[in-house]
N, C-alpha and C positions, 0 to 999 in steps of 0.2 A: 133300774136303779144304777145300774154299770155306768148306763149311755150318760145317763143326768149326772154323775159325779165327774164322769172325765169331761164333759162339757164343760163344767165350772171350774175344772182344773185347767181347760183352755182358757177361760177368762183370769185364772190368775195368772197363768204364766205371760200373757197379754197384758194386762198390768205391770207385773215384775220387768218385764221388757221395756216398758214405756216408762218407767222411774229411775232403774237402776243410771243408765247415762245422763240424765237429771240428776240424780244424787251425787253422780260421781265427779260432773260439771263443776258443783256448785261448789263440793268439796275443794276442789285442783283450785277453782277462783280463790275461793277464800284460803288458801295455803299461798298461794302467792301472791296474794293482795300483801298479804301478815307481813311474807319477808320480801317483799320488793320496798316497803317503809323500812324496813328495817335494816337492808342492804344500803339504801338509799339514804338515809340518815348518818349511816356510821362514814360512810364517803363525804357528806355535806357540811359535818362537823370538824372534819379535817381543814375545813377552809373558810367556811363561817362560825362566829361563836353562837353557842347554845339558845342568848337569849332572841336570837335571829329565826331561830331554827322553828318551826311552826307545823302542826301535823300536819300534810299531805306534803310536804314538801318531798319525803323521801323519794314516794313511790311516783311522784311526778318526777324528780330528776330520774329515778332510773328507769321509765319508760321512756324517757327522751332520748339516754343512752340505748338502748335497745335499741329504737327506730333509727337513729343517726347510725348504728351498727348495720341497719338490716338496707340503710341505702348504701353507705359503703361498701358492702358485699353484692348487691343489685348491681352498682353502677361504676363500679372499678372492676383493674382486672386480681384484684385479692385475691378472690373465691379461685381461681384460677392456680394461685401460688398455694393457698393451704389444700385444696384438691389435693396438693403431691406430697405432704405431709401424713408419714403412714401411720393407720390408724385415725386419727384425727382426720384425715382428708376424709376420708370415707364418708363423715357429713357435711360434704360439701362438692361432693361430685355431681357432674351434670346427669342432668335427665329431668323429665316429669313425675311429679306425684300423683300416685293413684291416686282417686276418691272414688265414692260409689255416683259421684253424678258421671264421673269421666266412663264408669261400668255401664252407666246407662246408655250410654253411646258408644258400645261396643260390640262384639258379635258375639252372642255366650256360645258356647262350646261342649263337645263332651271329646275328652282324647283319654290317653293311655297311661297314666300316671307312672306304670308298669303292666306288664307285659300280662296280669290277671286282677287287675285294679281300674276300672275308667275314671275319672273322676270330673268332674263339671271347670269347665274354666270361662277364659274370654280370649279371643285373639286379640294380641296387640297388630301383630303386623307381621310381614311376609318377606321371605326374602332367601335368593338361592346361595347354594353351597356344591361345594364339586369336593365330594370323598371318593377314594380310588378309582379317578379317571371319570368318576358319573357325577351328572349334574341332577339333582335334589333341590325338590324347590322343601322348605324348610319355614315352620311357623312359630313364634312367640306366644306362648302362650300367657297369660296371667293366673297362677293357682292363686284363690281367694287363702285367707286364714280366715276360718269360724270361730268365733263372731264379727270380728273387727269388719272383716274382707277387704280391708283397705292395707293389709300388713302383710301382703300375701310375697309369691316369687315368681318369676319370668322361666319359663322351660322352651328351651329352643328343642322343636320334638319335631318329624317328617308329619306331612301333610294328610297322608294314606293315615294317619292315627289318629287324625282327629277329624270327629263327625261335629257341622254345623245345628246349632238350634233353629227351627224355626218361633220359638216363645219370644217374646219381649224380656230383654236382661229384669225387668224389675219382680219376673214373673220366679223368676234362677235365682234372684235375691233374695226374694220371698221363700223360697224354697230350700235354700242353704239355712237361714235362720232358724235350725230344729226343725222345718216342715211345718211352723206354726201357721202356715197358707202354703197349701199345694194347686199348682196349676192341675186342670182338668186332665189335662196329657202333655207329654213331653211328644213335640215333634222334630225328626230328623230331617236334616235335606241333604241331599247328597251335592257332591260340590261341579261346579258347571262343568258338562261336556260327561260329566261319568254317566254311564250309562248303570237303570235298575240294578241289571243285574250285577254289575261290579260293585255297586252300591251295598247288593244286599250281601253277597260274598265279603266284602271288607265288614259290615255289622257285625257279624259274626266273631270276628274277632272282640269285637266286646260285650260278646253273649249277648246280642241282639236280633231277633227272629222278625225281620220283618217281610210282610204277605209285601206280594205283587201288586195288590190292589191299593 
C-alpha cells in the first residue's frame, strides 16, 4: 500500500512539475500583454488624437520600442557606457547567459562547496593563478540554484576539489530536480595523468570510498 501511494505521489509531483512553468508562462504573458497596451497607448495619445488611436496600437508601438532598444544596446557601444553605471550597470555587463542547453554542454562536476559539503556543479573553464610564489591551475565552477538552475554562481575553487562526472549533464539535471529521476549511479573520473591511487586518496576528502577495481 506504502509503495502504490508514493508511486502516485511520483505522478503528481510529475504533473505539478510539468504545469506549474506553464501556468506561470501564461500568467507573466498575459500581465504584460495588459500593460504593454497600456504603456503604449498612454505614450501614443501624447502625439496622436484619441479618435486615431485603435486597440493593438499600444502594445505594437511599445514592442517596437523595445526591439529598436535591444538593437541599440546589440550594435553600439552603449551597453559599454551603462556597464559603468553603478548598480544599473550591473545589467548590462559582459559575459554569457547560462541556460540549461548551454549545461548540457558542459562537464557536470562534484567539488567542494566547503570544506564538509560536496555539492554538484558544471565546469565552466580553467585557468592558472600563482598565490604565494606557487602556480595553481584553478577551475570555474557553475553552482546551479534549484529549481531554476539557470540563476545559479561561478566559484573559482582549485582543481584537487573538484572530482569529474562521468554521467551525461541531462542525467545531474535530472537529479538536482528533487531526484524526481535518479541516474543508476553516479560515476567518478579521475582527472588525466592522476593516478588511482591519488585519485582515490583525494575522494576521500569528500567522503567518498572508492575500490580499486
Amino acid at each position: 500500500m506504502i509503495k502504490f501511494l508514493k508511486s502516485q505521489l511520483t505522478f503528481l509531483l510529475f504533473g505539478f512539475v510539468f504545469w506549474l512553468p506553464i501556468v506561470i508562462l501564461l500568467s507573466i504573458i498575459a500581465f504584460t500583454l495588459n500593460n504593454l497596451e497600456e504603456a503604449g497607448r498612454k505614450i501614443l495619445l501624447v502625439f496622436i488624437p484619441q479618435k486615431l488611436f485603435y486597440s493593438g496600437f499600444g502594445i505594437t508601438f511599445t514592442i517596437l520600442i523595445i526591439y529598436l532598444s535591444g538593437i541599440i544596446l546589440k550594435l553600439t557601444a552603449i551597453k559599454n557606457v551603462l556597464s559603468k553605471i553603478p548598480v544599473l550597470g550591473l545589467f548590462f555587463g559582459k559575459g554569457e547567459i547560462m541556460t540549461v542547453d548551454r549545461l548540457l554542454h558542459l562537464m557536470p562536476c562534484l567539488f567542494l562547496y566547503s570544506p564538509t559539503s560536496p555539492s554538484y556543479g558544471w565546469i565552466v573553464s580553467e585557468e592558472m593563478a600563482e598565490i604565494n610564489g606557487e602556480t595553481l591551475v584553478m577551475l570555474d565552477v557553475y553552482y546551479p540554484n534549484v529549481p531554476t538552475l539557470i540563476t545559479g554562481q561561478i566559484f573559482v575553487v582549485r582543481k584537487e576539489t573538484v572530482i569529474k562526472l562521468g554521467n551525461p549533464s541531462k542525467e545531474i539535471i535530472d537529479l538536482l530536480w528533487y531526484s524526481l529521476k535518479s541516474p543508476k549511479s553516479i560515476k567518478y573520473l579521475p582527472w588525466e595523468g592522476e593516478t588511482q591511487e591519488n585519485f582515490e586518496k583525494r575522494a576521500k576528502n569528500f567522503g567518498l570510498i572508492l575500490s580499486t577495481g
